[in-house]
FIKOL-40203 format. One record per residue: x, y, z of N, C-alpha, C, CB in turn; residue in three letters. Coordinates in Angstrom, 2 decimals, m for minus. Glycine has a CB too. Example, Ala and Ser with C-alpha at 12.3 -4.5 7.8 and 13.67 -1.06 7.14 Angstrom:
BEGIN
neast:13.19; nnorth:m5.69; nup:7.80; caeast:12.30; canorth:m4.50; caup:7.80; ceast:13.20; cnorth:m3.30; cup:7.80; cbeast:11.31; cbnorth:m4.47; cbup:9.05; resn:ALA
neast:12.85; nnorth:m2.25; nup:7.08; caeast:13.67; canorth:m1.06; caup:7.14; ceast:12.90; cnorth:0.03; cup:7.87; cbeast:14.08; cbnorth:m0.60; cbup:5.72; resn:SER
//
This chain:
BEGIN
neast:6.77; nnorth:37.30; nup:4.22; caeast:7.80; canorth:36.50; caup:4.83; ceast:9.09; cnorth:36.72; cup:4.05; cbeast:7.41; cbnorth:35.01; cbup:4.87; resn:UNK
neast:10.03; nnorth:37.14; nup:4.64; caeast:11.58; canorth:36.87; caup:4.17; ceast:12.29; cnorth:35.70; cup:4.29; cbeast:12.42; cbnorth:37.66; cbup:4.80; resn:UNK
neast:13.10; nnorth:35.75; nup:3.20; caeast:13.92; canorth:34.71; caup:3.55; ceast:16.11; cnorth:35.58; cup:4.21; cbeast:13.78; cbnorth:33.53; cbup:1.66; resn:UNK
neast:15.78; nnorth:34.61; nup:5.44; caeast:17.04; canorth:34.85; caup:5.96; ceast:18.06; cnorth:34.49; cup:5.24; cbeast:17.19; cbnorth:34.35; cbup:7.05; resn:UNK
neast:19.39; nnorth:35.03; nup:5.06; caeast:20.58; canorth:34.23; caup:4.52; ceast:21.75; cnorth:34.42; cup:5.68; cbeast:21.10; cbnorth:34.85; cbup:2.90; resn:UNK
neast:22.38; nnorth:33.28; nup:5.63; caeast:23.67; canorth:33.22; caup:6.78; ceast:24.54; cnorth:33.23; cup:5.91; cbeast:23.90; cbnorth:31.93; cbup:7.86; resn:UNK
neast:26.10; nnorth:34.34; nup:6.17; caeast:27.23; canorth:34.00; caup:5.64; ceast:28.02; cnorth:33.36; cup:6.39; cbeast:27.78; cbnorth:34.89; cbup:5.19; resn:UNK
neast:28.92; nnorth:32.81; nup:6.43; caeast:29.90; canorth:32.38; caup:7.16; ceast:29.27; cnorth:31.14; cup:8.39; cbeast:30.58; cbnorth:33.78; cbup:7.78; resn:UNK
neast:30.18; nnorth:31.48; nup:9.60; caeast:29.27; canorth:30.63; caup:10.39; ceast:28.44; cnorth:31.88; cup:11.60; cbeast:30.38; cbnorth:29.20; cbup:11.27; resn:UNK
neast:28.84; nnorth:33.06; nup:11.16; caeast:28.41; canorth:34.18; caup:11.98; ceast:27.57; cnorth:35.22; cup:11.35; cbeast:29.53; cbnorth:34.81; cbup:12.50; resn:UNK
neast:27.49; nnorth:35.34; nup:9.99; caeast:26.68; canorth:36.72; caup:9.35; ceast:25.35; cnorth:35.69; cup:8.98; cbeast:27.62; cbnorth:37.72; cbup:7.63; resn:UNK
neast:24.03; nnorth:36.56; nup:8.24; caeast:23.10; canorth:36.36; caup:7.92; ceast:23.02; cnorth:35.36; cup:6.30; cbeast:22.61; cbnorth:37.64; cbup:8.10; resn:UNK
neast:22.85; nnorth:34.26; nup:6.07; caeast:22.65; canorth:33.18; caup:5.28; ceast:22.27; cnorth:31.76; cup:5.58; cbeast:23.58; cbnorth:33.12; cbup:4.73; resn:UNK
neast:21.13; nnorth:31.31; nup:5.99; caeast:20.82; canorth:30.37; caup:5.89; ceast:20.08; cnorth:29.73; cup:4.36; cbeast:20.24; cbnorth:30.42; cbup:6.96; resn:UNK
neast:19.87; nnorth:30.93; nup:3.64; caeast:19.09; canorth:30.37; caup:2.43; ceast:18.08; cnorth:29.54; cup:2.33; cbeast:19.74; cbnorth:29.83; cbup:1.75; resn:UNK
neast:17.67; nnorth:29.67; nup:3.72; caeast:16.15; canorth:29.48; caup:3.68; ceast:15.13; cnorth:30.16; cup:4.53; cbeast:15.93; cbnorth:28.23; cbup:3.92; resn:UNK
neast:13.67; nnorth:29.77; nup:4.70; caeast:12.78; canorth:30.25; caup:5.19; ceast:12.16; cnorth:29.34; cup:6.04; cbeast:12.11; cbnorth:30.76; cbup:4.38; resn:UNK
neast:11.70; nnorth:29.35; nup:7.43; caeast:11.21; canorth:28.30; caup:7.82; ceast:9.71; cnorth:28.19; cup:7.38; cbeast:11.44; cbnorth:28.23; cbup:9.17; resn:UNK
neast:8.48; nnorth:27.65; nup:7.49; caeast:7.36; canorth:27.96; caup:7.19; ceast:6.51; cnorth:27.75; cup:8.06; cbeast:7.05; cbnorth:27.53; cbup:6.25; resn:UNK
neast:5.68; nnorth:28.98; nup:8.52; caeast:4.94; canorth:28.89; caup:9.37; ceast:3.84; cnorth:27.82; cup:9.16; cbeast:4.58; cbnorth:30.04; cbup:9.55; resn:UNK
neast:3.57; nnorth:27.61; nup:8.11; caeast:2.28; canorth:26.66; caup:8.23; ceast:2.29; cnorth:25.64; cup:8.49; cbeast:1.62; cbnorth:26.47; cbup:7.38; resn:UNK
neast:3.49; nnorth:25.20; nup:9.17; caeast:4.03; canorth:23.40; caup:9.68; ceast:3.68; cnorth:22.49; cup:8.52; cbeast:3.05; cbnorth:22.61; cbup:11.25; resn:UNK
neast:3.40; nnorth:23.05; nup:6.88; caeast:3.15; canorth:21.45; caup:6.17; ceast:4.47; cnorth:20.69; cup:5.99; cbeast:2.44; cbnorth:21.53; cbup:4.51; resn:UNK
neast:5.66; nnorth:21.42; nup:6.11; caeast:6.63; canorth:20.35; caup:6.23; ceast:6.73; cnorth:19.47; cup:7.00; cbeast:7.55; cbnorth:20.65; cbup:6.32; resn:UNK
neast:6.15; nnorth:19.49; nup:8.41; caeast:6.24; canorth:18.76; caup:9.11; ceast:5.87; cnorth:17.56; cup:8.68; cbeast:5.82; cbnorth:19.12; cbup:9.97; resn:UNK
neast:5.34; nnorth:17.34; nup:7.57; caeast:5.07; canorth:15.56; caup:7.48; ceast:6.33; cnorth:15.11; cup:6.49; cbeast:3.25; cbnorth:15.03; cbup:6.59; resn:UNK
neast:6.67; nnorth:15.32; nup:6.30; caeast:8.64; canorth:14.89; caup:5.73; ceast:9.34; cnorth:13.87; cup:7.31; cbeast:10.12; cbnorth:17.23; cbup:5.56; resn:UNK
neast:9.18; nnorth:12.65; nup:6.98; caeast:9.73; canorth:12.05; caup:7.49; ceast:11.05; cnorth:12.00; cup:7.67; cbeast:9.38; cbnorth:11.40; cbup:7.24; resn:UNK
neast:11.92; nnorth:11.01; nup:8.86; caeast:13.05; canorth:10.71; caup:8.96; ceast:13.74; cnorth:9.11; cup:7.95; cbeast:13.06; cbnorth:10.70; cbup:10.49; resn:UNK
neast:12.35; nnorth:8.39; nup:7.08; caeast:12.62; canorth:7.83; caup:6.34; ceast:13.50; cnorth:7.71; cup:5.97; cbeast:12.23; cbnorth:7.90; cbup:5.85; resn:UNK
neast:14.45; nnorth:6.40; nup:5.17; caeast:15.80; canorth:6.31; caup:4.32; ceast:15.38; cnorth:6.82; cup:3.62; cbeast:16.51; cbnorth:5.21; cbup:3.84; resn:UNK
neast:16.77; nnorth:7.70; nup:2.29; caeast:16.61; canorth:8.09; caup:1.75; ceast:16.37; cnorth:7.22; cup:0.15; cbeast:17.29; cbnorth:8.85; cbup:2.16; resn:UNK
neast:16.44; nnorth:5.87; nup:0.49; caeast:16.58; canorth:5.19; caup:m0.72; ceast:14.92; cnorth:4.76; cup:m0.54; cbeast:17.94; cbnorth:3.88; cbup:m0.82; resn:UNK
neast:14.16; nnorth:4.78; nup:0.23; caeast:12.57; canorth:4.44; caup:0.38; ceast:11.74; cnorth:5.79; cup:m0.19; cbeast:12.13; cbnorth:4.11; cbup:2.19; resn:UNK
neast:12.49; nnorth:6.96; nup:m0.22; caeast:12.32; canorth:8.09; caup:m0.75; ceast:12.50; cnorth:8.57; cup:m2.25; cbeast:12.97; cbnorth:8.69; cbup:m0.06; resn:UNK
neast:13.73; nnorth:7.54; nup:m2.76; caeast:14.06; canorth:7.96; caup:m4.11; ceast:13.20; cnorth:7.28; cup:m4.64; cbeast:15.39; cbnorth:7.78; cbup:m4.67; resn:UNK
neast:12.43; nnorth:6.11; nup:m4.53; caeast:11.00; canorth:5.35; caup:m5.26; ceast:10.82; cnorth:5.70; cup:m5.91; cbeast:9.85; cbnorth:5.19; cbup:m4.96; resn:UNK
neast:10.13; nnorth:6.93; nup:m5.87; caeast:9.41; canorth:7.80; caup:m6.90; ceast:10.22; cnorth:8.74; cup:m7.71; cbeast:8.42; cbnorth:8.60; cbup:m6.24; resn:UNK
neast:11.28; nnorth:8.30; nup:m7.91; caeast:12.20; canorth:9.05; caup:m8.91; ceast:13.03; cnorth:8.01; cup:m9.34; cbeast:13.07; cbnorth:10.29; cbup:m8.32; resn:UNK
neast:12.28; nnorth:6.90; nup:m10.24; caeast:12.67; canorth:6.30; caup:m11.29; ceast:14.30; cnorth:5.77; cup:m10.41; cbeast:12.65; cbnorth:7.44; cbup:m12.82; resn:UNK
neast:14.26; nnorth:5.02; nup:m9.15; caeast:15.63; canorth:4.53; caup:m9.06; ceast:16.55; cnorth:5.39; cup:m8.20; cbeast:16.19; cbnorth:4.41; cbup:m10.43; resn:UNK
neast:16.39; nnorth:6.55; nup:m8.68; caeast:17.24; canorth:7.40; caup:m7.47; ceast:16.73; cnorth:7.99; cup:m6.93; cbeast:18.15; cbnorth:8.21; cbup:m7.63; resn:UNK
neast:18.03; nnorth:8.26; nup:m5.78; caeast:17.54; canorth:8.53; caup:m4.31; ceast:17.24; cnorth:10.23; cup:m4.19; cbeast:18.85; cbnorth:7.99; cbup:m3.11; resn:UNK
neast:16.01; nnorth:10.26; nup:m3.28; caeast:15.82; canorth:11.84; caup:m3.08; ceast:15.81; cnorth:12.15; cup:m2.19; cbeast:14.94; cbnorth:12.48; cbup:m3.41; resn:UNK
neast:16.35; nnorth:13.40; nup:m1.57; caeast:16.59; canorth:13.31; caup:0.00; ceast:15.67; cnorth:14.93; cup:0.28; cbeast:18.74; cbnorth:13.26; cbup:0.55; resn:UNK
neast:15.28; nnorth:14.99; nup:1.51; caeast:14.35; canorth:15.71; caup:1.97; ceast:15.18; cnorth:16.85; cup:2.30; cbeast:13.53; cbnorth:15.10; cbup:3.00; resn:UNK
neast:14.48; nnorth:17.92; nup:1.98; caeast:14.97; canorth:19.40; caup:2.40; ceast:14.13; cnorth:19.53; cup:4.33; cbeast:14.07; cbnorth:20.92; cbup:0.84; resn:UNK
neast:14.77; nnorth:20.43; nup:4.95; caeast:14.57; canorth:20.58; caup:6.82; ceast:13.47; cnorth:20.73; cup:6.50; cbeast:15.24; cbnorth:21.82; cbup:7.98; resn:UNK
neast:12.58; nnorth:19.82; nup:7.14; caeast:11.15; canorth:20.33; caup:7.53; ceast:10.83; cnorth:22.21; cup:8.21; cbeast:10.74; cbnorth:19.10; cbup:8.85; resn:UNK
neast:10.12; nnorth:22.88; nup:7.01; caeast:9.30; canorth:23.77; caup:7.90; ceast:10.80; cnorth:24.70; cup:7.13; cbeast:8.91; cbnorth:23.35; cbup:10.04; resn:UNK
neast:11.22; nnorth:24.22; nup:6.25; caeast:12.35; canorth:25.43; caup:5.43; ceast:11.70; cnorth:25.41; cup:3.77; cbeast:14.52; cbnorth:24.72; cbup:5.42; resn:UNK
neast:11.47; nnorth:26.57; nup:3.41; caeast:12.04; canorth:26.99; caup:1.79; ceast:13.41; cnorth:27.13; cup:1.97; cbeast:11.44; cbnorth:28.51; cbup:1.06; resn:UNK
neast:13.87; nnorth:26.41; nup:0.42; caeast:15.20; canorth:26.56; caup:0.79; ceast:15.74; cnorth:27.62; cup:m0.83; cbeast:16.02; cbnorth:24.71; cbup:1.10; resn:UNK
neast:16.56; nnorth:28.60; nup:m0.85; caeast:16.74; canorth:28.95; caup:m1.87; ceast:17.40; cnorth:28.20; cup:m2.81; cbeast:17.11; cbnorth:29.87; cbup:m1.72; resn:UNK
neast:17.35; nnorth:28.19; nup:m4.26; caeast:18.53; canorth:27.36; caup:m5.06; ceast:19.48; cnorth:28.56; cup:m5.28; cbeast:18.03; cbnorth:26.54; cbup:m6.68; resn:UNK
neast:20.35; nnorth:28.27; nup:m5.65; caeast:21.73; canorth:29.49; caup:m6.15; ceast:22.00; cnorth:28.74; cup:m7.43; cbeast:23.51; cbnorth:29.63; cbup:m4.94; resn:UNK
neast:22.47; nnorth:29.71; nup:m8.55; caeast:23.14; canorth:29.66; caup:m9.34; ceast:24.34; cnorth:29.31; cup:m9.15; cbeast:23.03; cbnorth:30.46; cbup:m9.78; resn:UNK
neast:25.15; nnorth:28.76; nup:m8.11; caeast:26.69; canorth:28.25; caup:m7.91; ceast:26.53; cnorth:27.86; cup:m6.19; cbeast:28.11; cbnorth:29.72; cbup:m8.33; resn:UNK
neast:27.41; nnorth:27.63; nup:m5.97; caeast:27.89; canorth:27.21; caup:m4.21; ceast:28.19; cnorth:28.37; cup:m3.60; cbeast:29.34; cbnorth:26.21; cbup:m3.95; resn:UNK
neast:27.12; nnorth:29.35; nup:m3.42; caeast:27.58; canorth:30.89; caup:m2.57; ceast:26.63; cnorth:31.52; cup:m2.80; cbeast:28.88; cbnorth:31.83; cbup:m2.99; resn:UNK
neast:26.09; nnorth:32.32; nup:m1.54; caeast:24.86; canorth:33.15; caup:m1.51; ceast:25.04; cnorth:34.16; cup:m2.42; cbeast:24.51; cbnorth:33.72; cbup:m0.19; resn:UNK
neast:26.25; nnorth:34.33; nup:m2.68; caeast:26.47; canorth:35.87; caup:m3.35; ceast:26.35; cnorth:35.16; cup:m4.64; cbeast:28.11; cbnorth:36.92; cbup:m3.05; resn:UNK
neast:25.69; nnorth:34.33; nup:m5.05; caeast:25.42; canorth:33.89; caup:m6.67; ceast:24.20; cnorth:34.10; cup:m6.84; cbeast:25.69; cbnorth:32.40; cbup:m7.16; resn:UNK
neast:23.40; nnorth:34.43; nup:m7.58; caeast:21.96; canorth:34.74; caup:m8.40; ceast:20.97; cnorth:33.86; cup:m7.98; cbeast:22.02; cbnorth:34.57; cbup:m10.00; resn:UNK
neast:19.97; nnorth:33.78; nup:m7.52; caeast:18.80; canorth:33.30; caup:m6.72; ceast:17.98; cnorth:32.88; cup:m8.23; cbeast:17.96; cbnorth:34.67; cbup:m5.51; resn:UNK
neast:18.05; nnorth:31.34; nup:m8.30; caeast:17.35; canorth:30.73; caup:m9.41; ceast:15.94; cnorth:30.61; cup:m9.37; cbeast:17.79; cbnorth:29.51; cbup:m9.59; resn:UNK
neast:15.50; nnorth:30.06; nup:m7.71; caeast:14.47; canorth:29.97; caup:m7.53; ceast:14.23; cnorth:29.82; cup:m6.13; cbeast:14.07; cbnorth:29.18; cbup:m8.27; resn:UNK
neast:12.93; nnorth:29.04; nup:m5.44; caeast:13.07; canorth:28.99; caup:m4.05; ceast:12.31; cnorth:27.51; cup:m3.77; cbeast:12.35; cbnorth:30.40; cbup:m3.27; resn:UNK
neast:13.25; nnorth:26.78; nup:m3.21; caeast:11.91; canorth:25.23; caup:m3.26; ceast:11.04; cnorth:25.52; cup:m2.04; cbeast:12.72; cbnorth:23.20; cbup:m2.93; resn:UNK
neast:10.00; nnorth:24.46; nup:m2.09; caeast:8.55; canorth:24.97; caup:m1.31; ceast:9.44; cnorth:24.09; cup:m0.29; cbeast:6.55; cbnorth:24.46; cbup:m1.90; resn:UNK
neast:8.42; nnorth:24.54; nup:0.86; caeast:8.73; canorth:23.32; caup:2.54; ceast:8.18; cnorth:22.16; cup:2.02; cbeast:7.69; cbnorth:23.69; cbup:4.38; resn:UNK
neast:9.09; nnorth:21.03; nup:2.57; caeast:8.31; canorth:19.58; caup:2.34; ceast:9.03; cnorth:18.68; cup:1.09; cbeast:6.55; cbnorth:19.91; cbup:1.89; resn:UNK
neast:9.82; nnorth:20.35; nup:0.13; caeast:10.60; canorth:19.72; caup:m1.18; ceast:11.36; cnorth:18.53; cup:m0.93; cbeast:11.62; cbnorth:20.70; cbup:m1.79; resn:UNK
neast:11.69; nnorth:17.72; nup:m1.68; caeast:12.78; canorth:16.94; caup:m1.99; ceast:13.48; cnorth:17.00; cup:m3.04; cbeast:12.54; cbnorth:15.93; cbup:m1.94; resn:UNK
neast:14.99; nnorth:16.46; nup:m3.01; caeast:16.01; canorth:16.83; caup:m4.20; ceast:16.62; cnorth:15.70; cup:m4.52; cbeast:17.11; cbnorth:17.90; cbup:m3.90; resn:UNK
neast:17.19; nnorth:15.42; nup:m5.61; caeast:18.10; canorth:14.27; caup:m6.04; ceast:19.25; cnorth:15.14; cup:m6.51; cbeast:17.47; cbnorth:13.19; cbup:m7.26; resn:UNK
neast:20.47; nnorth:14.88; nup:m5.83; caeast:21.67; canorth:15.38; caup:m5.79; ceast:22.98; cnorth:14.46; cup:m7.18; cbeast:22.03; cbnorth:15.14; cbup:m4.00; resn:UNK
neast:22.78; nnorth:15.43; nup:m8.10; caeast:23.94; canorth:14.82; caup:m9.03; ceast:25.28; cnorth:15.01; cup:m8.73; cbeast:23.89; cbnorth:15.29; cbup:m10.32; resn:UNK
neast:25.60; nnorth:15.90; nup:m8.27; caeast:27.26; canorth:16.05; caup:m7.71; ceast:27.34; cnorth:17.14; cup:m6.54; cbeast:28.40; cbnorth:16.65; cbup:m9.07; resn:UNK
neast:28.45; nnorth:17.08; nup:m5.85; caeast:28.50; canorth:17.80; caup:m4.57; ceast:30.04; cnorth:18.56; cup:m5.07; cbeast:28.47; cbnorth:16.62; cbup:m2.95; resn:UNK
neast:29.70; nnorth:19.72; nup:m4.56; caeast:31.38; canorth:20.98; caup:m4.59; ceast:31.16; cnorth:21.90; cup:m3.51; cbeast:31.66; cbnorth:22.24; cbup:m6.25; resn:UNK
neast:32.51; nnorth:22.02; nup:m3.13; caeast:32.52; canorth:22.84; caup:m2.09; ceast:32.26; cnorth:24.21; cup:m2.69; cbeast:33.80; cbnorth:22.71; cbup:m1.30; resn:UNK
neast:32.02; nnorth:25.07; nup:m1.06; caeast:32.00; canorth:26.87; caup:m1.47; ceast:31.52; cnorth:27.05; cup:m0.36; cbeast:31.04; cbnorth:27.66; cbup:m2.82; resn:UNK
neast:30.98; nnorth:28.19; nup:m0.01; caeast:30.37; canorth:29.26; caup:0.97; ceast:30.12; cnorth:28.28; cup:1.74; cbeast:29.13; cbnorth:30.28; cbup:0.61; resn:UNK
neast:30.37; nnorth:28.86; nup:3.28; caeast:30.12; canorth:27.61; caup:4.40; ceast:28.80; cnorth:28.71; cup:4.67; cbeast:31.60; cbnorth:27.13; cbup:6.00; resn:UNK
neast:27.69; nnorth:27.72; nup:5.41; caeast:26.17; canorth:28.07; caup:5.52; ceast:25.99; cnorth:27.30; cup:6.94; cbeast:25.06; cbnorth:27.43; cbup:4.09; resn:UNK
neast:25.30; nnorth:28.23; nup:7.61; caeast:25.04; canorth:27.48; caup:8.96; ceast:23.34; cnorth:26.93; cup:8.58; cbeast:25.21; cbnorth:28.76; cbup:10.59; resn:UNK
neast:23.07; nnorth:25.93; nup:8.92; caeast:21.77; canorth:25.17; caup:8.86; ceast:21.05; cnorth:24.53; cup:9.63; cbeast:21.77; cbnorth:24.48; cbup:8.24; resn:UNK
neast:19.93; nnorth:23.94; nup:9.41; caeast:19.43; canorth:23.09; caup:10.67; ceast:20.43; cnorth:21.48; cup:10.95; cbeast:17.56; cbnorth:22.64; cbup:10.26; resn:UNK
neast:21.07; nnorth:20.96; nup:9.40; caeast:22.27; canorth:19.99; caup:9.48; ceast:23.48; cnorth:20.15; cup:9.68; cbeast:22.43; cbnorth:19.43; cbup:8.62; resn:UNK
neast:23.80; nnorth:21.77; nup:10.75; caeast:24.76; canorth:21.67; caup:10.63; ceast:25.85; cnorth:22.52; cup:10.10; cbeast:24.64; cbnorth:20.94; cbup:10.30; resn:UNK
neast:26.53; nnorth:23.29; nup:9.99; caeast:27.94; canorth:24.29; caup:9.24; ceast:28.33; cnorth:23.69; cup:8.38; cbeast:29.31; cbnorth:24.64; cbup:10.01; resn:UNK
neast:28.22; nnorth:23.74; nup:7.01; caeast:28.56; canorth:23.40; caup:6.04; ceast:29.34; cnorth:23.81; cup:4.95; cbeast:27.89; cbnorth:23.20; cbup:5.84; resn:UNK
neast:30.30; nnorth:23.71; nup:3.93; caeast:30.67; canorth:24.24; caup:3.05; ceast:30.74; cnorth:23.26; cup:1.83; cbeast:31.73; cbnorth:24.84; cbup:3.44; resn:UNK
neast:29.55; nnorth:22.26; nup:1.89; caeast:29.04; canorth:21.99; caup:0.78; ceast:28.04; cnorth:21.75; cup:0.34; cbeast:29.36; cbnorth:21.46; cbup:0.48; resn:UNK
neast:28.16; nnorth:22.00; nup:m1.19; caeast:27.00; canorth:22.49; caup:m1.71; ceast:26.42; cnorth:21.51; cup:m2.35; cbeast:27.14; cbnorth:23.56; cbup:m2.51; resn:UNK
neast:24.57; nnorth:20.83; nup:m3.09; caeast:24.54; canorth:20.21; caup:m3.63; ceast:23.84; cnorth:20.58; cup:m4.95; cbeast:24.32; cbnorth:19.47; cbup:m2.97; resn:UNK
neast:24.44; nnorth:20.24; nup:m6.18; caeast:23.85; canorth:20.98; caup:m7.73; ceast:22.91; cnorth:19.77; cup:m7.74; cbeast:25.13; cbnorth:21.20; cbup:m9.43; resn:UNK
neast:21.92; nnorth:20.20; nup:m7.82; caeast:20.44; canorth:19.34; caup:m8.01; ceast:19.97; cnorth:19.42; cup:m9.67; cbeast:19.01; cbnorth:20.18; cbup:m6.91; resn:UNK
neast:20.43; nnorth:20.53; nup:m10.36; caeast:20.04; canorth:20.29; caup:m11.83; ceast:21.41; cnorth:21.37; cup:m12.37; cbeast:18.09; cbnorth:20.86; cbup:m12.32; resn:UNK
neast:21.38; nnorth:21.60; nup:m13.56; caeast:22.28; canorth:22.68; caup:m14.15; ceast:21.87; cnorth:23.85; cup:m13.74; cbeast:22.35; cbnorth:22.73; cbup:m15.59; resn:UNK
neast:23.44; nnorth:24.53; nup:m13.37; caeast:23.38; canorth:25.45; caup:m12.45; ceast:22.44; cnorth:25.76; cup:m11.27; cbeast:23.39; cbnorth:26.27; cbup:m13.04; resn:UNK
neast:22.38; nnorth:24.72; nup:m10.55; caeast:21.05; canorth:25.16; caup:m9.14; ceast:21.64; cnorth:24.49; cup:m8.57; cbeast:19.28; cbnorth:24.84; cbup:m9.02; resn:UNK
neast:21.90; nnorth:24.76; nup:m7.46; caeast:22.86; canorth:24.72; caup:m6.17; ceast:22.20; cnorth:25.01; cup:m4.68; cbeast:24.03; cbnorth:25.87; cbup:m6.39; resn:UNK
neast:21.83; nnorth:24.06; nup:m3.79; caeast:21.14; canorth:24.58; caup:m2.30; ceast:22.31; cnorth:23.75; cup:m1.53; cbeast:19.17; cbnorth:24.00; cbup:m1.86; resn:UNK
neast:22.44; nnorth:24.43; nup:m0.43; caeast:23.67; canorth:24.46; caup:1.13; ceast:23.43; cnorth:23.09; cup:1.51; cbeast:23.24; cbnorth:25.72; cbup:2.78; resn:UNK
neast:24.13; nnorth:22.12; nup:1.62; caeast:23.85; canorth:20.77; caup:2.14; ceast:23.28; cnorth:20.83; cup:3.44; cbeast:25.05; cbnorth:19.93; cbup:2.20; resn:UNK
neast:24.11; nnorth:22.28; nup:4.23; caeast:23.29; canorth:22.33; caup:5.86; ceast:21.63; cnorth:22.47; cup:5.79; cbeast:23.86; cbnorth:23.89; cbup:6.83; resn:UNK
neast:20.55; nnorth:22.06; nup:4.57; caeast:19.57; canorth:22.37; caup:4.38; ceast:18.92; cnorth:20.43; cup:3.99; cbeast:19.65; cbnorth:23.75; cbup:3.26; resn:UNK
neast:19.60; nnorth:20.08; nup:3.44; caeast:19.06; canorth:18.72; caup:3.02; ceast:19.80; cnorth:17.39; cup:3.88; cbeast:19.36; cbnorth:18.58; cbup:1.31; resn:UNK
neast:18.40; nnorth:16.80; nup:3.91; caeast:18.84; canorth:15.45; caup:5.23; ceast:19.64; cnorth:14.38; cup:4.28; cbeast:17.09; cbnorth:14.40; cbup:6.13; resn:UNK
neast:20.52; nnorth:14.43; nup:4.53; caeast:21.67; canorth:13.09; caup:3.47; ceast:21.73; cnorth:12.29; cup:4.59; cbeast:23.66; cbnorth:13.56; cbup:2.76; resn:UNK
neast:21.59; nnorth:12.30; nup:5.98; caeast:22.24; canorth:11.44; caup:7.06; ceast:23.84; cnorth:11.39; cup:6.81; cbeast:21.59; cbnorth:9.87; cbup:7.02; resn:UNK
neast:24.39; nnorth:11.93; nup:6.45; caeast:25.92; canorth:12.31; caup:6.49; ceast:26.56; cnorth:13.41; cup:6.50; cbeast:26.46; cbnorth:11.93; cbup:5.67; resn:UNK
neast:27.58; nnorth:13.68; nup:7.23; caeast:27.93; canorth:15.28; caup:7.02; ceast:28.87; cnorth:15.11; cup:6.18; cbeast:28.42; cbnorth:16.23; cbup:8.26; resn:UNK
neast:29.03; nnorth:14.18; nup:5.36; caeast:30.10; canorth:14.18; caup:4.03; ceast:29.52; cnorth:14.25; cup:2.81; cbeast:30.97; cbnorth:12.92; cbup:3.90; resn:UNK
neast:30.36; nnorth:13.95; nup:1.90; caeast:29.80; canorth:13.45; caup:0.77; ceast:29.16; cnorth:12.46; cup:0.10; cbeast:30.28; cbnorth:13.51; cbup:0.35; resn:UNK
neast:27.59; nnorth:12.70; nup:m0.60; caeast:27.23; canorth:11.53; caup:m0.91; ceast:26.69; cnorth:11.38; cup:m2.38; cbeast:26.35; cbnorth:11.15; cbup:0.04; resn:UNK
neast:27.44; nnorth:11.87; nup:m3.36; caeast:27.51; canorth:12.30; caup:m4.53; ceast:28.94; cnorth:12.26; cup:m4.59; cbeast:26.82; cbnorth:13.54; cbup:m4.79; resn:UNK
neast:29.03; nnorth:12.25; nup:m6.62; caeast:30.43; canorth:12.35; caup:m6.97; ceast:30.54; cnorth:14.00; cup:m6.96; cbeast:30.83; cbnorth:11.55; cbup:m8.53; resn:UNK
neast:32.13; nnorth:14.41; nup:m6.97; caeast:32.07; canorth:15.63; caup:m7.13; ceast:31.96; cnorth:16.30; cup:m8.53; cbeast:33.02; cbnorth:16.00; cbup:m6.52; resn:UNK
neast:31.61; nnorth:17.64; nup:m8.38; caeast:31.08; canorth:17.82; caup:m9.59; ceast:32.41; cnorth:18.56; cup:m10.61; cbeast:29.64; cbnorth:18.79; cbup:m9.36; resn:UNK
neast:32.26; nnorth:18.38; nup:m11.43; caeast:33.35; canorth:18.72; caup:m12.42; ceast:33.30; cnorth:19.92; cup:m12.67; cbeast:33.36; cbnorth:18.08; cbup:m13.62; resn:UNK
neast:34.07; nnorth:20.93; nup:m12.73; caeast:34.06; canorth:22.20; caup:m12.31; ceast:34.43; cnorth:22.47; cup:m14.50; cbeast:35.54; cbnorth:22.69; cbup:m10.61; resn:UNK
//
């Protein structure tokens, strides 16, 4: 299995993979604050059901591939910065969310229920 990448809102980058084996499918539409429970207080929000999603080393496909989260992942988002717009299952996006130092996945990939910001921004 490959993973696709969409650039823009027209070339190839989605930075993720969908997964054939439907286990994402049990990732609810749950709040995301009934979700952060299990992370000591904060909130974790669900990556698209039925996607690996890649992390990046920065906000842009053309940055270094850190790792790849499994389908079903969830993330807790410390700050949000713009960069590379990514077409997704949430949506055309051009922001990004840094989930730990230096690891970065396309917001058009994780369910925030907002197409804004829901993090401080991150200090460059």
């Amino acid at each position: 299995m490959t993973t696709q990448e969409f650039q823009g809102s027209t070339g190839p980058d989605t930075g993720a993979e969908p997964d054939p084996s439907g286990a994402a499918d049990a990732v609810t539409d749950a709040a995301p604050a009934a979700l952060g429970a299990a992370f000591a207080g904060r909130t974790a929000y669900p990556i698209a059901p039925g996607y690996r999603v890649n992390v990046r080393q920065g906000p842009g496909t053309n940055t270094p591939l850190v790792r790849q989260l499994p389908a079903g992942a969830q993330v807790q988002i410390r700050c949000q910065t713009r960069g590379q717009w990514v077409v997704g299952p949430y949506g055309t996006s051009n922001l990004w969310d840094n989930i730990a130092p230096g690891e970065y996945v396309s917001d058009s990939y994780v369910h925030t229920g907002s197409s804004g910001m829901v993090a401080p921004s991150c200090m460059n």
